[in-house]
Backbone bond lengths (Angstrom), bond angles and torsions (degrees), N, CA, C in turn:
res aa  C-N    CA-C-N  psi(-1)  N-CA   C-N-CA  omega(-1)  CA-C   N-CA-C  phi
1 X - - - 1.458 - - 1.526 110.13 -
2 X 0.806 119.89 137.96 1.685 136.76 165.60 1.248 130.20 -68.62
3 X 1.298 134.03 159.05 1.686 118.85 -163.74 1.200 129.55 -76.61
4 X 1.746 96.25 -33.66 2.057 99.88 173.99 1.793 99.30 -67.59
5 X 1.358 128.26 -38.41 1.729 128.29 -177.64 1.544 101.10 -29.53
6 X 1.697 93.05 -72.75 1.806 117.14 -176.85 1.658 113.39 -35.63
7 X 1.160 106.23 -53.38 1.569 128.43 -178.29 1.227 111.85 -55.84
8 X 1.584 120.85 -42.44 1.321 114.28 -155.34 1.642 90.62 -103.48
9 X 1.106 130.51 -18.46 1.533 139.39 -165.70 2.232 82.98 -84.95
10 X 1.225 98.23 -64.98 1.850 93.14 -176.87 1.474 111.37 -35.63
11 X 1.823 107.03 -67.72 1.469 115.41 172.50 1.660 133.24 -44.19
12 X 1.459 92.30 -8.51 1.400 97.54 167.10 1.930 117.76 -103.16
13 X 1.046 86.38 -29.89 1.916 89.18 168.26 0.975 96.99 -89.50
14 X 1.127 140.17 -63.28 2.054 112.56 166.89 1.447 113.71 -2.20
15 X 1.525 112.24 -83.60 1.139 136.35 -151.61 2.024 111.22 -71.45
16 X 1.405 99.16 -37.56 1.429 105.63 169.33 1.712 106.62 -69.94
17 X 1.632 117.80 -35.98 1.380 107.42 176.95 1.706 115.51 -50.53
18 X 1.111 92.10 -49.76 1.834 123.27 -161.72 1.616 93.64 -52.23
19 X 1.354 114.16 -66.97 1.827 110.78 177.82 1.221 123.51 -63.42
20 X 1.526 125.47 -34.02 1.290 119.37 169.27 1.668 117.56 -62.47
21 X 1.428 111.70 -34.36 1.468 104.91 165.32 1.656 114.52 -74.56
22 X 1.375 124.42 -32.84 1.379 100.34 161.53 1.446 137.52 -33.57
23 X 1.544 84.28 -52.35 1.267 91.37 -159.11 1.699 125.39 -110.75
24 X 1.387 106.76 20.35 1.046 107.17 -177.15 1.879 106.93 -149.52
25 X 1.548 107.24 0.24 1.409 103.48 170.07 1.881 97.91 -88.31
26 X 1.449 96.02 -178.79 1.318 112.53 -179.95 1.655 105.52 -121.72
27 X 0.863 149.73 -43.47 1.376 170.58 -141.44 2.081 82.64 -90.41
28 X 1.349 113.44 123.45 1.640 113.32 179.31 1.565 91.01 -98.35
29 X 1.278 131.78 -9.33 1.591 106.34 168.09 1.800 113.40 -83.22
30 X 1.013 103.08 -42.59 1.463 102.53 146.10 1.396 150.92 -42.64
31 X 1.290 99.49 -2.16 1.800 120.40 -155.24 1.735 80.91 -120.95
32 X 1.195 101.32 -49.92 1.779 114.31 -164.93 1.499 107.95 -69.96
33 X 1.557 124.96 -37.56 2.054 144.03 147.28 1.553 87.43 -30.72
34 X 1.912 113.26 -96.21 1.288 117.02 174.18 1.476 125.94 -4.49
35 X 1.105 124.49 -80.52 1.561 135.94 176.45 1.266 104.46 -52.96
36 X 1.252 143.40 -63.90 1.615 147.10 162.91 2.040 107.39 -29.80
37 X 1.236 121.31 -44.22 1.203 124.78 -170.19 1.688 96.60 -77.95
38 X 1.558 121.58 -59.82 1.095 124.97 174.64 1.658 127.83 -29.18
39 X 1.734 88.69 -55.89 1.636 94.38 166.44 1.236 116.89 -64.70
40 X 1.236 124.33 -18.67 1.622 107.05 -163.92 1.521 105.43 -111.78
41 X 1.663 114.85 31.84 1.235 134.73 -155.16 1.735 99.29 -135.19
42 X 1.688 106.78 -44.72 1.444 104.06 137.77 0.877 155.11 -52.00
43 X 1.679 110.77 -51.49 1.358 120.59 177.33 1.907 102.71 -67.16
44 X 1.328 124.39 -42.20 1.347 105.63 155.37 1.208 133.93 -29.48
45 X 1.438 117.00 -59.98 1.522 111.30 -177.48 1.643 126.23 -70.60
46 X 1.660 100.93 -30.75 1.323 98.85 166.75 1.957 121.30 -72.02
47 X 1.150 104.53 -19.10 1.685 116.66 168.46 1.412 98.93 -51.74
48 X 1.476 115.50 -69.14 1.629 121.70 -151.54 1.625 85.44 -80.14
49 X 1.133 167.15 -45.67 1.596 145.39 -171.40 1.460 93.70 -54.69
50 X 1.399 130.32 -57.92 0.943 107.09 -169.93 1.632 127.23 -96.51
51 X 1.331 92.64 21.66 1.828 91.42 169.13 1.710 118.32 -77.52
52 X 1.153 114.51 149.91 1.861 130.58 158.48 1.262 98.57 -129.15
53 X 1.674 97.33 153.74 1.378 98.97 158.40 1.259 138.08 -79.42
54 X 1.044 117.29 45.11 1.917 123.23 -171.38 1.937 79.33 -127.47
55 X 1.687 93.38 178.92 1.504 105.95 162.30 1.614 131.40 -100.71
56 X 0.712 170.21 133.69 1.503 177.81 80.05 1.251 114.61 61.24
57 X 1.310 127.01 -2.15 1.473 132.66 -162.01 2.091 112.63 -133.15
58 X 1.058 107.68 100.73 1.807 102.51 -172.51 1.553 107.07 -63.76
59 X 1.169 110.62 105.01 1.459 116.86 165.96 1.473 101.97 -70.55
60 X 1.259 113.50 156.00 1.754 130.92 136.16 1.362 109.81 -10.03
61 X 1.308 116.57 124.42 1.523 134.82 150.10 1.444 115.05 89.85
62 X 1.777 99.40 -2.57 1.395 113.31 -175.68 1.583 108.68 -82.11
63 X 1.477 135.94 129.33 1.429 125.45 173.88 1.321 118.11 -79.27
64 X 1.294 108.35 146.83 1.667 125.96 161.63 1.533 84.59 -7.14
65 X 1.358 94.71 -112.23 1.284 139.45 -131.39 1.783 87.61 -58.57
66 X 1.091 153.78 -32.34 1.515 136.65 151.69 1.277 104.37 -58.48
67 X 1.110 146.83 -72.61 1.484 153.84 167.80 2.005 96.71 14.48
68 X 1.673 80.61 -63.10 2.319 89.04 -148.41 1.734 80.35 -97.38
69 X 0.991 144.83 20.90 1.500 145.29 113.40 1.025 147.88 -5.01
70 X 1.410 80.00 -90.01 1.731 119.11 -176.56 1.769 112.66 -115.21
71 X 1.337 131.35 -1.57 1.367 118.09 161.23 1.558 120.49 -68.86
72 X 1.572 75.23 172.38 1.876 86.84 -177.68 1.434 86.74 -103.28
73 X 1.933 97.18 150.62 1.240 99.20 -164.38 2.197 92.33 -98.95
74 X 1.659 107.35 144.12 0.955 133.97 -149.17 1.892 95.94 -80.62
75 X 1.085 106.10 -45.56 1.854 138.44 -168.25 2.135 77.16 -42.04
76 X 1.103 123.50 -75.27 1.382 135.80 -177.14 2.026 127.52 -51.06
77 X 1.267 77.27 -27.27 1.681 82.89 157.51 1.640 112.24 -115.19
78 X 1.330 118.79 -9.77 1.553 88.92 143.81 1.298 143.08 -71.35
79 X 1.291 98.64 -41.51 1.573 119.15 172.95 1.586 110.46 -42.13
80 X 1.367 129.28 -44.33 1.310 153.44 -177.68 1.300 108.28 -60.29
81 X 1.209 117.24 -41.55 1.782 140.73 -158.83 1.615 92.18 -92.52
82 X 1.651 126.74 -57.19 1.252 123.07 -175.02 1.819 110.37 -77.44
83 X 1.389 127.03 -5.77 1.533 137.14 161.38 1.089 99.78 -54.49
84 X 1.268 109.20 -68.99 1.499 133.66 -149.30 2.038 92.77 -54.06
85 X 1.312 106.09 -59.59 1.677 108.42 -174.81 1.437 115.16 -44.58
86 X 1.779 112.38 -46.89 1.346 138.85 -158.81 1.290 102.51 -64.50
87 X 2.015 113.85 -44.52 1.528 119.24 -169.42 1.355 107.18 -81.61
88 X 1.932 114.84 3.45 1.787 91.99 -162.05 1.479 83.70 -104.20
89 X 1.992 106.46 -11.60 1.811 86.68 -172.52 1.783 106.51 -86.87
90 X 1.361 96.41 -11.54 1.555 102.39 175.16 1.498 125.14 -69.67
91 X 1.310 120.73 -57.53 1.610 134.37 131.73 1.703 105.24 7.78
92 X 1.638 118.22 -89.02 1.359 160.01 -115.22 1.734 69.32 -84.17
93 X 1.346 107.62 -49.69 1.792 105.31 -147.70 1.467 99.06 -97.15
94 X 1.679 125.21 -31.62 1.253 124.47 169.55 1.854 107.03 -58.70
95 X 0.865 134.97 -35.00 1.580 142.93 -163.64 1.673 100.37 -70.76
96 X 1.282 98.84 -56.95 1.174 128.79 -177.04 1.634 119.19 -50.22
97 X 1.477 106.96 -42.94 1.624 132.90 169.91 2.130 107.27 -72.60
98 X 1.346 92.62 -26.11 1.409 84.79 -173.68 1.361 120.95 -92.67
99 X 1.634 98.63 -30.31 1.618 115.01 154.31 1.592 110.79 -41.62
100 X 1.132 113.84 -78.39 1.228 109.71 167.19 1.745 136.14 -20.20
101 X 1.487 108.43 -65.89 1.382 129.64 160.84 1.420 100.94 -31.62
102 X 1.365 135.73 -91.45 1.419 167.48 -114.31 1.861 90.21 -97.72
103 X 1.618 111.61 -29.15 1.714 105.69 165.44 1.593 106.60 -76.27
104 X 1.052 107.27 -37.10 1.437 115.88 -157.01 1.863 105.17 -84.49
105 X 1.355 124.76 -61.99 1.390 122.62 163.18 1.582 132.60 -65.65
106 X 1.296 104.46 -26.85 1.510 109.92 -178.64 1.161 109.29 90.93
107 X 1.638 133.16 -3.32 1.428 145.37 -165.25 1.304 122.21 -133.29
108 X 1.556 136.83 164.07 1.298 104.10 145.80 1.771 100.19 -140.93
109 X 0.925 86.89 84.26 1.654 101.07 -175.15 1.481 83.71 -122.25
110 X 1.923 112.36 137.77 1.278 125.04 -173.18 1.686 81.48 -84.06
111 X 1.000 168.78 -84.91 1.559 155.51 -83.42 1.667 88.56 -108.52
112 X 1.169 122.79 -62.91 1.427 112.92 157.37 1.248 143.60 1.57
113 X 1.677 96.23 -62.70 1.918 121.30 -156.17 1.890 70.66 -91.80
114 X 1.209 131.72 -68.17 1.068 120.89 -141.50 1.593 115.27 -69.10
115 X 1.530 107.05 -24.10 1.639 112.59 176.13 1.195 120.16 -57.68
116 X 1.495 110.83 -33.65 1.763 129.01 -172.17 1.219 116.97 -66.06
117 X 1.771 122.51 -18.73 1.019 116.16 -147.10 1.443 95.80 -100.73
């Protein structure tokens, strides 16, 4: 098998891990792991569409026309780079919500928090 195969086969058990803990643990720090795995189960798959095996950067002596060939396209590691910001402010504020929760119920079991209300 080849490396995008490997990649896209990982990024998919990533991503199947990531929802089954959404959606079927109880524990929200666990839920919050889950969502963290998910994303980084995306940002995998969007990595490997846009991977080649060359590098992203035209050195010296390299031509045009192999250059826009054989690069990796750039559009996919930004996208990756602006995830990456989105999940740490998402993270930052989910943590933050559970702190909260966990003063307020004494628990952090979702079936719990949600019966009380």
């Amino acid at each position: 098998m080849d490396f995008q195969t490997v990649s896209f086969i990982t990024s998919g058990i990533l991503i199947v891990i990531g929802l089954y803990g959404v959606f079927f643990v109880d524990n929200i720090l666990k839920k919050v792991i889950a969502l963290e795995i998910l994303g980084n189960g995306v940002n995998l798959v969007l990595i490997t569409m846009g991977y080649r095996n060359t590098i992203p950067i035209k050195l010296p002596g390299v031509s045009e026309e192999f250059f826009i060939k054989n690069a990796s396209y750039p559009l996919t590691q930004a996208l990756v780079l602006t995830n990456i910001v989105i999940e740490a402010s998402m993270l930052a504020i989910i943590l933050g919500v559970s702190i909260i929760l966990y003063k307020k119920y004494k628990t952090l079991k979702a079936s719990v928090i949600l019966k009380e209300d």
